[in-house]
C-alpha positions, -999 to 999 in steps of 0.1 A, spaced: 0 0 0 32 22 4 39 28 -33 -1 43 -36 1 65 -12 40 78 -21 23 82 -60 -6 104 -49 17 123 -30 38 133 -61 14 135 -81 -1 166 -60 33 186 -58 37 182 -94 7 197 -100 9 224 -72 18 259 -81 23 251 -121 19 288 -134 49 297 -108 70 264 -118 64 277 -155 76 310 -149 107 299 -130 114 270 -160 112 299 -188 135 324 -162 160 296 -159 159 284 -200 176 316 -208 208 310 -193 210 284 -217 236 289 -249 239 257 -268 271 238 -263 269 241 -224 274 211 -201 241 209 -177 234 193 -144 196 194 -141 185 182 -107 146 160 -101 120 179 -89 91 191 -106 107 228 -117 135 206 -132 109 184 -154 94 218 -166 130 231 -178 135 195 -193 102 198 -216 112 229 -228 146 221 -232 160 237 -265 172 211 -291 205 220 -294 240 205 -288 243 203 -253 255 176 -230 229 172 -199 234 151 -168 204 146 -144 193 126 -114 156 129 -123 138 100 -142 112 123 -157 137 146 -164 156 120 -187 124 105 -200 118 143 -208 150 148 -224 147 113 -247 121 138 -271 155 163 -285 177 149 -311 212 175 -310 217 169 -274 226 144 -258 209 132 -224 229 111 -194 211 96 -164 233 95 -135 234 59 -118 223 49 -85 199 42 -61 161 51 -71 137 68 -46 110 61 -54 88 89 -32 106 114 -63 116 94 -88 153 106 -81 187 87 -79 211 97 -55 235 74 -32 276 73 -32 273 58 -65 260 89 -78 282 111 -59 309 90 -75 302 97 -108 297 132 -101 331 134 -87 342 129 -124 325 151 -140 323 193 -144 293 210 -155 292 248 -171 259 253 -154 238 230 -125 198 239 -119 189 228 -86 159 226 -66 157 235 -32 130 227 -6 135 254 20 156 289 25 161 310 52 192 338 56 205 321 86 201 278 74 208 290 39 193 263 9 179 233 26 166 200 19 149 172 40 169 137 21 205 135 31 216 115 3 195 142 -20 217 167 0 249 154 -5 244 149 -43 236 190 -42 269 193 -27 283 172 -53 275 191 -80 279 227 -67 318 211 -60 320 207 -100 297 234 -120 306 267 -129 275 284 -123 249 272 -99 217 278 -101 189 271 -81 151 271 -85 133 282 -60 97 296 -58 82 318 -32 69 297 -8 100 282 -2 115 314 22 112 308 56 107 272 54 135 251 70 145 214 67 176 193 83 203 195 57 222 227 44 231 224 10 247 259 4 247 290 14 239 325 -5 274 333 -16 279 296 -31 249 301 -55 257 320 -88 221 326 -99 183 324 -78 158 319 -103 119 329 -84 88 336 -90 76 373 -95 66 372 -58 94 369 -38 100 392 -7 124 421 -18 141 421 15 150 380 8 163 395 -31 182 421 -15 199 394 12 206 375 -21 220 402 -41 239 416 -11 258 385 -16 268 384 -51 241 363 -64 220 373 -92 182 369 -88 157 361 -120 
């Protein structure tokens, strides 16, 4: 009865706040340039970038199944799922085998999602292995971006994945608090 439940479950926060997750999927599209190697994280923001993704050459990594299954439709890139062990609450793959293969690989650009921030606990998430392959990739991309709408400020889970001045880019909604932007900005990162 487990599986049912964990189905419904992700079925309703992939259908939560779509015109927001839209928004922050088109924001985030546009620092795309064809050529770029991608790390796109799971999550549902990350499955709206992947269905819009351009079809161009680019080399994209991800750790989300829909992602990749969203990424099988474009012919000039070229789409890599990163190995490991499946959760199946998410539909991710994360684990030291993941981390692993992360560790050999650099990325011009990373889109992550993030399930909480707050100025003092900085980007948080609730999974620890989901954590640690944040940490991964933020070790080995260029630019690091993270998705994150609204509702996510001022909500705070166990695990830090990175603070402000780690992230390159913030990619939000049009309703995020200005005093949070400012925070943001205040530390070199650029908000969308």
């Amino acid at each position: 009865g487990g599986i049912i439940g964990t189905d419904i479950a992700y079925d309703i926060r992939a259908t939560q706040n779509t015109a927001e997750k839209r928004l922050i999927a088109q924001k985030a599209l546009k620092l795309l340039t064809p050529g770029l190697s991608v790390f796109l994280d799971s999550g549902s923001t990350a499955i709206e970038i992947a269905s819009k993704f351009p079809d161009e050459p680019y080399m994209i990594f991800t750790s989300g199944i829909n992602c990749a299954l969203e990424l099988t439709k474009l012919t000039k890139a070229r789409s890599h799922l990163i190995g490991g062990e499946v959760n199946r609450n998410n539909l991710s793959v994360n684990g030291i085998r993941s981390i692993n293969e992360i560790e050999h690989l650099n990325f011009n650009i990373a889109f992550l999602g993030t399930t909480g921030f707050s100025p003092e606990r900085g980007f948080t998430c609730a999974v620890e292995a989901e954590n640690e392959l944040k940490r991964a990739v933020i070790r080995k991309a260029d630019k690091v971006v993270v998705l994150m709408d609204s509702r996510k400020v001022g909500k705070v889970n166990t695990f830090t994945f990175a603070f402000p001045h780690e992230i390159s880019v913030v990619v939000s909604d049009d309703k995020l608090d200005p005093e949070i932007k400012a925070l943001l900005e205040a530390n070199g990162t650029q908000v969308l």
